[in-house]
Backbone bond lengths (Angstrom), bond angles and torsions (degrees), N, CA, C in turn:
res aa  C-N    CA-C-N  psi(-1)  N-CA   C-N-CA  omega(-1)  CA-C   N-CA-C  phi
1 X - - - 1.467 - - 1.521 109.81 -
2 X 1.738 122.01 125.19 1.383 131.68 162.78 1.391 103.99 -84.61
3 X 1.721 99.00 107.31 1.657 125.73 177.17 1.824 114.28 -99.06
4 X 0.955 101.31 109.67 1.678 109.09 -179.06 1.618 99.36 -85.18
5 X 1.706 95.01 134.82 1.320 91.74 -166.53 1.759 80.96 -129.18
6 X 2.035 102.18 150.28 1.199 121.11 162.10 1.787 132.93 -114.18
7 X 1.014 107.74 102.66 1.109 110.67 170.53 1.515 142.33 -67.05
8 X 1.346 114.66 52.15 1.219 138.35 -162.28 1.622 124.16 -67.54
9 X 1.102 125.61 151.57 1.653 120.04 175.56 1.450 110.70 -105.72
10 X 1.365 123.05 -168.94 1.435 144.60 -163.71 2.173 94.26 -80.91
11 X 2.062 99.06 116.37 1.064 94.54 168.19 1.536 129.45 -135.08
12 X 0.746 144.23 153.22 1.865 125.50 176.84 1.166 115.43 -40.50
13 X 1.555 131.99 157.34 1.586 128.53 -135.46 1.938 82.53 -102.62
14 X 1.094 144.17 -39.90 1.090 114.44 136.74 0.996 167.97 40.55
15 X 1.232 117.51 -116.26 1.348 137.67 130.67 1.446 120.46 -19.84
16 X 1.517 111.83 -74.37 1.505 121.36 167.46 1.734 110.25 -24.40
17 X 1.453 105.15 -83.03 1.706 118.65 -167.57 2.095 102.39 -53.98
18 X 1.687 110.83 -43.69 0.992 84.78 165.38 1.570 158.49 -48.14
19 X 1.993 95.90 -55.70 1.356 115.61 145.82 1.651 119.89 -19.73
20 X 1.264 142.61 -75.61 1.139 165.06 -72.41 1.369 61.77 -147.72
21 X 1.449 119.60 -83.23 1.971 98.77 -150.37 1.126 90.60 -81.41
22 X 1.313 171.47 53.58 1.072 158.24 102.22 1.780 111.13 -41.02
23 X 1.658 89.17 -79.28 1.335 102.94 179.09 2.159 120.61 -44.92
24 X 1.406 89.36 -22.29 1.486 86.72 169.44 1.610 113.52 -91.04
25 X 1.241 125.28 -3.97 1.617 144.99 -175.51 1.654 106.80 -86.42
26 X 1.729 114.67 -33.15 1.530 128.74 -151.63 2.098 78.24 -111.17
27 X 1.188 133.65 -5.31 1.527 123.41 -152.44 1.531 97.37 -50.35
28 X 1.177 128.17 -44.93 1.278 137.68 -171.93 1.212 118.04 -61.02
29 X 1.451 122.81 -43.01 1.411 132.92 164.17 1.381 118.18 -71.84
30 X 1.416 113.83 -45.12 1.769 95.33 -172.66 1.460 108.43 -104.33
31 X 1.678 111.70 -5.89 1.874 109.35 -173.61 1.517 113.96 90.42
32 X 1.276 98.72 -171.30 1.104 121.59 -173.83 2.027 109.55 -59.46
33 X 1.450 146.03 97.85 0.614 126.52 -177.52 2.128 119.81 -150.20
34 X 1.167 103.88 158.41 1.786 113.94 -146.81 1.515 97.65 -125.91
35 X 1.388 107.97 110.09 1.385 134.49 171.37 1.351 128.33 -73.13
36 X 1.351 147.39 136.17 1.498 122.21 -171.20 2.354 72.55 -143.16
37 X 1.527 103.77 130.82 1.598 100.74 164.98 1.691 90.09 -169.62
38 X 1.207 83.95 164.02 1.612 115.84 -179.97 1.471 122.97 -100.03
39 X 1.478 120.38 -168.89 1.701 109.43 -174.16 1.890 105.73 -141.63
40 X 1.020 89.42 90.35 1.707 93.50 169.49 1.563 123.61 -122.81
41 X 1.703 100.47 123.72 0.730 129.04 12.97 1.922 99.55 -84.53
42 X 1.681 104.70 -166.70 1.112 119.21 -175.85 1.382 127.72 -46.11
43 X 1.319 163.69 124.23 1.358 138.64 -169.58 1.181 110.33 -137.74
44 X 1.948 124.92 161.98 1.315 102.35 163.54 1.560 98.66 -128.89
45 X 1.812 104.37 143.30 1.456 99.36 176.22 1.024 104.00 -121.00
46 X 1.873 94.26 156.73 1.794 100.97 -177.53 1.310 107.45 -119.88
47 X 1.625 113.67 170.10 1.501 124.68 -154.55 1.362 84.36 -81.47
48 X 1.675 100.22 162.61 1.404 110.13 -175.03 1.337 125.64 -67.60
49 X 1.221 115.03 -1.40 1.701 115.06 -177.73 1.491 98.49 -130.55
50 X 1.058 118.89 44.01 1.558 121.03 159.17 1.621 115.04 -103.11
51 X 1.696 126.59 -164.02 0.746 120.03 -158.64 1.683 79.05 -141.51
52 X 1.363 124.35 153.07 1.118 124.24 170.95 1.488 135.29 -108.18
53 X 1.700 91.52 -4.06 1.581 100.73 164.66 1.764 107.06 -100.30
54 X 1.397 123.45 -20.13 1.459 106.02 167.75 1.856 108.23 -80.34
55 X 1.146 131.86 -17.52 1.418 124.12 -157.36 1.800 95.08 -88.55
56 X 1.768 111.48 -38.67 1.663 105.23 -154.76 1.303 100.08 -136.93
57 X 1.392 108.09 141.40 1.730 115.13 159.65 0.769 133.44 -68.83
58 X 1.260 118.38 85.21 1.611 131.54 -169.34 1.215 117.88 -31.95
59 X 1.132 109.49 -59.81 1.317 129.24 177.64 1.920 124.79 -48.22
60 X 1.166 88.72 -62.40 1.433 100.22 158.00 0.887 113.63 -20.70
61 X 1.712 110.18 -79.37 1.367 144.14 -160.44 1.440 89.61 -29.83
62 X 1.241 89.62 -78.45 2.088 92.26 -161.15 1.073 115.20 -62.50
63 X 1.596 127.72 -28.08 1.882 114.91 166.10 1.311 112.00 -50.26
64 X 1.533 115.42 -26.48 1.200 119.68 -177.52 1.604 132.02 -83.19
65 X 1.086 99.57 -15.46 1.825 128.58 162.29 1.647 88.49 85.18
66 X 1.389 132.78 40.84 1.330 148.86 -167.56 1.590 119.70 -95.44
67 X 1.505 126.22 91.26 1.096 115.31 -174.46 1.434 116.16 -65.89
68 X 1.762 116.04 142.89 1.565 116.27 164.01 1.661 109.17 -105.36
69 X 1.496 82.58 163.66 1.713 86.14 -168.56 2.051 103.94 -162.31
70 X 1.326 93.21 153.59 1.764 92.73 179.29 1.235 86.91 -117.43
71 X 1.529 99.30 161.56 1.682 116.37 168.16 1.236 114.86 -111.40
72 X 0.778 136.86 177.89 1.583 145.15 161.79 1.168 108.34 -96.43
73 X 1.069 128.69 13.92 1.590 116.58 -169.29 1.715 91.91 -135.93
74 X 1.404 123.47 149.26 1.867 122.34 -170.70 1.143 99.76 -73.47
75 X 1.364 109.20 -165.54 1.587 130.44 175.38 1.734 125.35 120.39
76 X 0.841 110.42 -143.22 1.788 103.97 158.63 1.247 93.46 -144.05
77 X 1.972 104.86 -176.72 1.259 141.72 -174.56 1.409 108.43 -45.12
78 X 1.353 111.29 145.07 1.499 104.53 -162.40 2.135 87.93 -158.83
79 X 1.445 96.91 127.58 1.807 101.42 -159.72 1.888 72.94 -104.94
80 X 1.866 116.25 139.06 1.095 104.96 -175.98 1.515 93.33 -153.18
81 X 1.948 91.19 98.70 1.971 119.24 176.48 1.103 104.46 -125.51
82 X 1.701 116.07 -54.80 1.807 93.94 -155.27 1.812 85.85 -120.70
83 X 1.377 102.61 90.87 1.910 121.49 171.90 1.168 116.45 -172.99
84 X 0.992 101.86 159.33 1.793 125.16 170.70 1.349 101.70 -92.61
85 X 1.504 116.52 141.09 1.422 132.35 -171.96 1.487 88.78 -113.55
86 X 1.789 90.97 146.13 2.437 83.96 154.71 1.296 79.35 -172.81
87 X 1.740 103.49 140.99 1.006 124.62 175.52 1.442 109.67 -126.69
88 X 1.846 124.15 139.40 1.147 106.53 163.20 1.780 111.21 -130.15
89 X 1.058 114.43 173.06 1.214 140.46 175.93 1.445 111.15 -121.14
90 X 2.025 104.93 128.07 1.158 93.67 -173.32 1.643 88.60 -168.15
91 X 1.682 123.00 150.25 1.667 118.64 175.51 1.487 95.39 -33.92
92 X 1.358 121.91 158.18 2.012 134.66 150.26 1.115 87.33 -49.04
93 X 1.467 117.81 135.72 1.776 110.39 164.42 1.786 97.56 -95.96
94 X 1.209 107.77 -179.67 1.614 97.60 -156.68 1.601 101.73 -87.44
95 X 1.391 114.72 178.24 1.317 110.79 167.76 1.690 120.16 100.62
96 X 1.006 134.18 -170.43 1.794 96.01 -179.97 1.526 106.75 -113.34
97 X 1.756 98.98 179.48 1.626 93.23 -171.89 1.341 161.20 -69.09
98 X 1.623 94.15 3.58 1.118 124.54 173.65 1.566 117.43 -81.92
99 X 1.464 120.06 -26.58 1.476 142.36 141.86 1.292 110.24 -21.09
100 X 1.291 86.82 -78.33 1.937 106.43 -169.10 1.479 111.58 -57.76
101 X 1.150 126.50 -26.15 1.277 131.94 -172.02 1.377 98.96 -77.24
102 X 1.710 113.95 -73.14 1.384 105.78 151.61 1.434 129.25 -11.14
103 X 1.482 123.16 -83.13 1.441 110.01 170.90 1.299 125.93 -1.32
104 X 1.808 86.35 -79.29 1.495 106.67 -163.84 1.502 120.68 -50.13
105 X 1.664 100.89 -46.38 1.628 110.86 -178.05 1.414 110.96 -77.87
106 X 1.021 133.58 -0.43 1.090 117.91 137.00 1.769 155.02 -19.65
107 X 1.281 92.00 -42.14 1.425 129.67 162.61 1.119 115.25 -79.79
108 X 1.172 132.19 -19.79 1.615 116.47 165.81 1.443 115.09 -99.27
109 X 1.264 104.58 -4.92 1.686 113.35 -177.30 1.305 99.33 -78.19
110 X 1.348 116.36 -56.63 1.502 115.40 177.98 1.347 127.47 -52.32
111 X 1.358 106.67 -50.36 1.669 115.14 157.23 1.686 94.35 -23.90
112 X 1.296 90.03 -107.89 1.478 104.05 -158.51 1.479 109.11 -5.26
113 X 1.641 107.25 -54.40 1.453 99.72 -155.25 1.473 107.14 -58.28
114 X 1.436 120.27 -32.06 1.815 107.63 -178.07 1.197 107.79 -39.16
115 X 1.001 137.23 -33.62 1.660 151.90 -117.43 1.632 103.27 -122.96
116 X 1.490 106.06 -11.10 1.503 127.75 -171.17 1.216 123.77 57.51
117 X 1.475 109.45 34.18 1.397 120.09 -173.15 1.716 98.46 -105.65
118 X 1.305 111.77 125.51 1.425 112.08 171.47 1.866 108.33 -86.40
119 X 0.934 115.13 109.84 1.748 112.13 177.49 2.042 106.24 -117.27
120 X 1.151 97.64 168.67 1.643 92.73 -179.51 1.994 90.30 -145.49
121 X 1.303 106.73 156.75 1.044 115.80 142.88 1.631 151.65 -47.89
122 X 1.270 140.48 92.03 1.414 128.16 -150.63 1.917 105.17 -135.22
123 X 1.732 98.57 146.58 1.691 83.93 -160.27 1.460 103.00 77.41
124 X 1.924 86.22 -172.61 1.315 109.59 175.10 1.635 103.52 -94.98
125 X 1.262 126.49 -28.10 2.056 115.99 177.85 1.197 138.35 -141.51
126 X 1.863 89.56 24.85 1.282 117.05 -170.89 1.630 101.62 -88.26
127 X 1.252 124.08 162.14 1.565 130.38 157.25 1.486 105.13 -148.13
128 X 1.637 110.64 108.05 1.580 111.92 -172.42 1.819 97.41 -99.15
129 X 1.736 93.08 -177.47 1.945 93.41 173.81 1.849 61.16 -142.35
130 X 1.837 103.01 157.72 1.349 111.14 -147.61 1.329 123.91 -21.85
131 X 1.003 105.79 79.42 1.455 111.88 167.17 1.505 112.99 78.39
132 X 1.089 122.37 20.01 1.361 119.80 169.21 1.516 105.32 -136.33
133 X 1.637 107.33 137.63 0.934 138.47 -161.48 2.316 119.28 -61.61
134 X 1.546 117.71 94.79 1.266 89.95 -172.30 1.628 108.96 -136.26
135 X 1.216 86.59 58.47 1.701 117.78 -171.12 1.429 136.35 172.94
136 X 1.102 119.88 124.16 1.708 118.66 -156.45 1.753 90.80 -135.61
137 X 1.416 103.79 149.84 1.820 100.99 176.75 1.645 108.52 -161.17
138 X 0.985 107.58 146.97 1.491 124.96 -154.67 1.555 97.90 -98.36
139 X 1.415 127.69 170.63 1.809 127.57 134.28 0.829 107.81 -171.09
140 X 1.451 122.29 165.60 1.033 149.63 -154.72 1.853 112.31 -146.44
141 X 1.391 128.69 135.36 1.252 121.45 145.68 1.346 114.92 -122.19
142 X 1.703 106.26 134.81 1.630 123.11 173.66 1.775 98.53 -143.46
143 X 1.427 84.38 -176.20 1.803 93.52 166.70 1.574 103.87 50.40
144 X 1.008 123.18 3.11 1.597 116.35 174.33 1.688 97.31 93.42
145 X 1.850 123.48 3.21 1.513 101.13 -177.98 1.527 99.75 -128.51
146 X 1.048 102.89 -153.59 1.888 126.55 175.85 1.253 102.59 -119.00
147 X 1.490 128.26 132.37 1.562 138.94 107.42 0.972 93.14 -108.18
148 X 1.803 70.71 152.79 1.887 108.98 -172.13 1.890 72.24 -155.02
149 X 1.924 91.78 120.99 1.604 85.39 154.42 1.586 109.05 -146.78
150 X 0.863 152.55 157.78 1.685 166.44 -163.07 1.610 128.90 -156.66
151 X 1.094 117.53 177.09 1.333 125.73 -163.39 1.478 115.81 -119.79
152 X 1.482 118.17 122.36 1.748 112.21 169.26 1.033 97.62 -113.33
153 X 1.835 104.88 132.88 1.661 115.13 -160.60 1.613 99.84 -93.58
154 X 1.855 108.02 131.29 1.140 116.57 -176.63 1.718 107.76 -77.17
155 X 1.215 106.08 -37.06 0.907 120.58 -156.13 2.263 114.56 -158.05
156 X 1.145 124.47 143.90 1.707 101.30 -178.48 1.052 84.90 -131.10
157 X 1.489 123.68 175.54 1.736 143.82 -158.48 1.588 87.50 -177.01
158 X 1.518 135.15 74.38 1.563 128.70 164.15 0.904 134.45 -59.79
159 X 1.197 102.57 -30.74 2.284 115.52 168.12 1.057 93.38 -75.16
160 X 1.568 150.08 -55.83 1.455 127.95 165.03 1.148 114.88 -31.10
161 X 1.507 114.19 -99.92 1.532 115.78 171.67 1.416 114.76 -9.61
162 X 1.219 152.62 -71.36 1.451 151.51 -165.33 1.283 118.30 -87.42
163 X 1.309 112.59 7.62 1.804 122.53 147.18 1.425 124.24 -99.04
164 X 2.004 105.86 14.69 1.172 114.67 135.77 1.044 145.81 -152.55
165 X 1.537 104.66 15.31 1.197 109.99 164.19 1.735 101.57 -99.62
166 X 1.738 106.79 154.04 1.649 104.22 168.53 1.310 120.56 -82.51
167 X 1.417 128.83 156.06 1.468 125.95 151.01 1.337 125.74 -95.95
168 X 1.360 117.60 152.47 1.503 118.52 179.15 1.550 114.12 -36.72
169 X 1.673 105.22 -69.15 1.138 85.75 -179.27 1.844 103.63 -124.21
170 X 1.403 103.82 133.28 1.637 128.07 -174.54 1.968 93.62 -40.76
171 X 0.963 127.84 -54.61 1.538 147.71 -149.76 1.350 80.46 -51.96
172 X 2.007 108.52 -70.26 1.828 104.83 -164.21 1.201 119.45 -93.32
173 X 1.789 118.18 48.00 1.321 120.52 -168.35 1.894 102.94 -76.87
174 X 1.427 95.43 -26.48 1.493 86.51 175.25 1.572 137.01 -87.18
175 X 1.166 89.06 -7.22 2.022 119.21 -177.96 1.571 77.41 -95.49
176 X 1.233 146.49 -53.35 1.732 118.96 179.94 1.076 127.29 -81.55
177 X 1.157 130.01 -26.47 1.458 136.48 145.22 1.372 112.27 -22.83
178 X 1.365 128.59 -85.28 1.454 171.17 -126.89 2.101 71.47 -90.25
179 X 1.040 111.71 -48.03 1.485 104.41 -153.21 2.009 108.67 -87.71
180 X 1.603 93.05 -15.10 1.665 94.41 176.80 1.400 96.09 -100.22
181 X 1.228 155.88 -28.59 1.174 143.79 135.68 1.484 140.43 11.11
182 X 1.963 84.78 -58.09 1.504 101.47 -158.78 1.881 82.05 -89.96
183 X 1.675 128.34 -22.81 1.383 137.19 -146.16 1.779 91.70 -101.44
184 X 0.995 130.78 -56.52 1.568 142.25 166.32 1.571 124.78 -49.05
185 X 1.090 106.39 120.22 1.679 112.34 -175.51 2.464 96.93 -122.87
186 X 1.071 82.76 -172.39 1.463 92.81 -176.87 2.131 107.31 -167.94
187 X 0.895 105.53 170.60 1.729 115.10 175.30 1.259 94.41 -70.37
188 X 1.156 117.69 -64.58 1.608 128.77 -178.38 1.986 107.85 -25.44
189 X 1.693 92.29 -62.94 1.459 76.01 -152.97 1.591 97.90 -99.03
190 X 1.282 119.79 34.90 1.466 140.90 -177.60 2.002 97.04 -110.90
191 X 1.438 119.25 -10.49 1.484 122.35 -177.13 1.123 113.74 79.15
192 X 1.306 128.34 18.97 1.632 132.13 -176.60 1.724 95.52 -112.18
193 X 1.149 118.81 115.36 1.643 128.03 168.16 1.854 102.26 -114.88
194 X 1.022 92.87 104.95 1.707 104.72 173.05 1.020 106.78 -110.01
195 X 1.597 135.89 152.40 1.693 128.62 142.54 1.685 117.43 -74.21
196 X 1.427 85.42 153.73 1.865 96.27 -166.22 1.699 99.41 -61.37
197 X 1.292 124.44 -26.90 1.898 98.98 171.80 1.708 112.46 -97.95
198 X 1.074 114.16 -6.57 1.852 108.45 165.55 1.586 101.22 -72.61
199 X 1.825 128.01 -37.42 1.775 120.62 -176.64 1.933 103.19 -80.28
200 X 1.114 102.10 -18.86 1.456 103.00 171.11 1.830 121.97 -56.45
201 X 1.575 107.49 -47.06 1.019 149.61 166.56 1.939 112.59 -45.70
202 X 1.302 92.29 -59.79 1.784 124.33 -175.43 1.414 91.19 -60.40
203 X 1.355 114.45 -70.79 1.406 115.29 -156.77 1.579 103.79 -77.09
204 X 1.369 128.24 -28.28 1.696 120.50 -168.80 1.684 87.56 -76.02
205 X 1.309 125.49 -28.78 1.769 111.62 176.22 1.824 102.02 -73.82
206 X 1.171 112.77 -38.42 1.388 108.83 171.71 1.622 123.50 -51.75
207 X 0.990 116.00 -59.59 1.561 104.98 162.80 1.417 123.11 -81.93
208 X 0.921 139.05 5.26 1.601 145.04 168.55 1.500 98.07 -79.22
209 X 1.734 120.45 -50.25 1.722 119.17 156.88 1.506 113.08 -50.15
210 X 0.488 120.68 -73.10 2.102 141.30 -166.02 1.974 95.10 -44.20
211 X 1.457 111.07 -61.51 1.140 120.96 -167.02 1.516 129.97 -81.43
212 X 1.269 104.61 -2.99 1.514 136.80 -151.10 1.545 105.92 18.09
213 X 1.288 105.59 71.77 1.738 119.92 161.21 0.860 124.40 -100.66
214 X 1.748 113.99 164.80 1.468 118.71 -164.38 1.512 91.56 -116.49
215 X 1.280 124.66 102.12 1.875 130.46 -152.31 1.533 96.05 -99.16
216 X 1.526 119.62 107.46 1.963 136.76 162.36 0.994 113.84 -69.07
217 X 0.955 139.43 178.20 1.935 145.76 128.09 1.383 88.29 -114.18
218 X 1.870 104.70 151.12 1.271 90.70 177.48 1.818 79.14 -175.97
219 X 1.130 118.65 125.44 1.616 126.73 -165.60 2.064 101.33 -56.96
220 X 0.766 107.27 123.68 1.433 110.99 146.44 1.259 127.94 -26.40
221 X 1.691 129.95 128.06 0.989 124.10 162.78 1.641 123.34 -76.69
222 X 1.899 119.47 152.25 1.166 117.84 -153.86 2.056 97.61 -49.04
223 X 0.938 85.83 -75.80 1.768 99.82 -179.37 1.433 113.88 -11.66
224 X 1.240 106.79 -25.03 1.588 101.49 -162.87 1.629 100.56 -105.31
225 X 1.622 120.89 -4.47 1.238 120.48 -167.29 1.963 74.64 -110.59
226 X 1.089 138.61 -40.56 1.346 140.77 -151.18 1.629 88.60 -83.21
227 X 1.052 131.63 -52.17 1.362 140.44 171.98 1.661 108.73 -37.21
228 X 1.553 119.43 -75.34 1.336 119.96 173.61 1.770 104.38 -65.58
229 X 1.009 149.15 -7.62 1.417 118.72 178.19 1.668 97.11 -101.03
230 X 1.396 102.94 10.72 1.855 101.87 173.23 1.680 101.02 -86.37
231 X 1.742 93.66 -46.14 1.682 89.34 -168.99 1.645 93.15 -69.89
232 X 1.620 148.14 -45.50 1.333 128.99 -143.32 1.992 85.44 -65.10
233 X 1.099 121.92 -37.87 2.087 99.68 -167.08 1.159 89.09 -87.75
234 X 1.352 164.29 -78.42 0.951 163.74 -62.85 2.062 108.21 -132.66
235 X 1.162 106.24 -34.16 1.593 133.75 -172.88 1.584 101.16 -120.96
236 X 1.401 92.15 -97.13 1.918 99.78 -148.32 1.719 102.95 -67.91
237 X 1.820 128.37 -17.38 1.252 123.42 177.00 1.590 115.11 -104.35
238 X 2.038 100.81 28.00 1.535 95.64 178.17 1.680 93.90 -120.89
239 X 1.286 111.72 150.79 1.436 129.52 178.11 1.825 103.96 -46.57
240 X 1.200 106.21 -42.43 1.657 122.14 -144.38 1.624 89.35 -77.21
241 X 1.290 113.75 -15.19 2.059 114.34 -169.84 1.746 88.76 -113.36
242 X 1.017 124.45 -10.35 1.926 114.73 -173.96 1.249 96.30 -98.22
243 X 1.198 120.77 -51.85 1.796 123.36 -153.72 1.417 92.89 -101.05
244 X 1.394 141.42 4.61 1.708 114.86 -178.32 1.165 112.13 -56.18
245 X 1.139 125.03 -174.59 1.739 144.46 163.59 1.317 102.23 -113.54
């Protein structure tokens, strides 16, 4: 497989989700292709069938200068500062979806290992290093393709995180806290300090191993950048696509 790879920087949450379904909208035109971007400012997005006044503190949010955002793709609340994002687009490969996920994560397993990190797959979109959690990944199929995109944690801050996202119940916010803590790992506190475009780098050789691809750069066509800056105002930067029910 010829995998077009993007080497992208830090963008408004936006932008990001737009991009992303674009590029799964264009699959036919540009192929098989692997995103690596960041989140500035900071944002948190939620899975597509959540609710955005039970998942986040609104309020917060914006003291916090914190973009919100929905995905199209399920899962839960997801706070996104100190990680590397990558999303790809690619045919459903056959077989069911727990497969495909497989596939895909594949590529971050390998990553890691340059990095001498042993990690495994766990669940259906988890990828822990012993048993703690330092990767989560979403997907979606439309348009006739796959994205599937997720997070490798550079770094975690959980008392951040949970001063904006809510918990079920307020009472055991500190017994869940205390409990994703002990469940959450990161590069950081694994002794690996990389910069976000040398792990960009790490991981596009990581799935180019994993996937056995032949990995391009190769600019985007206009349509497909004109396409996502339709969906970032139009979708992911209107109230009526964040806050539905």
């Amino acid at each position: 497989m010829k995998l077009r790879v993007i080497f992208d920087t830090k963008h408004r949450a936006a932008w990001n989700m737009g991009l992303d379904e674009s590029l799964l909208m264009h699959l036919d035109k540009i192929g098989p292709t692997l995103r690596f971007y960041g989140w500035e400012p900071p944002a948190v997005s939620i899975g597509y069938f959540q609710s955005m006044e039970e998942e986040v503190d609104i309020h917060k949010a914006h003291e916090m200068g914190v973009d919100l955002v929905r995905r199209i793709t399920g899962g839960g609340a997801v706070y996104h500062k100190y990680e590397l994002t990558y999303s790809i687009v690619i045919p459903p490969p056959p077989g069911k979806i727990l497969s495909s996920y497989r596939f895909v994560e594949r590529g971050i397993v390998e990553a890691l290992k340059s990095l001498g990190i042993e990690a495994e797959m766990s669940g259906i979109n988890d990828i822990v290093v012993s048993g703690r959690k330092i990767s989560g990944n979403a997907q979606t199929r439309k348009y006739g393709g796959m994205l599937q995109h997720g997070t490798i944690l550079m770094d975690v801050d959980v008392d951040e995180m949970f001063s904006l996202l809510k918990v079920p119940q307020e009472k055991m916010r500190d017994k869940i806290v205390k409990s994703v803590k002990e469940r959450v790992t990161s590069l950081h506190h694994l002794g690996v300090d990389v910069e976000f475009d040398e792990l960009q780098k790490i991981m596009a050789e990581g799935f180019g191993k994993a996937l056995d691809a032949e990995l391009y750069e190769d600019e985007l066509p206009k349509e497909v950048l004109s396409k996502a800056k339709e969906l970032e105002v139009e979708k992911y930067g209107s109230r009526e696509w964040n806050f539905k029910r």
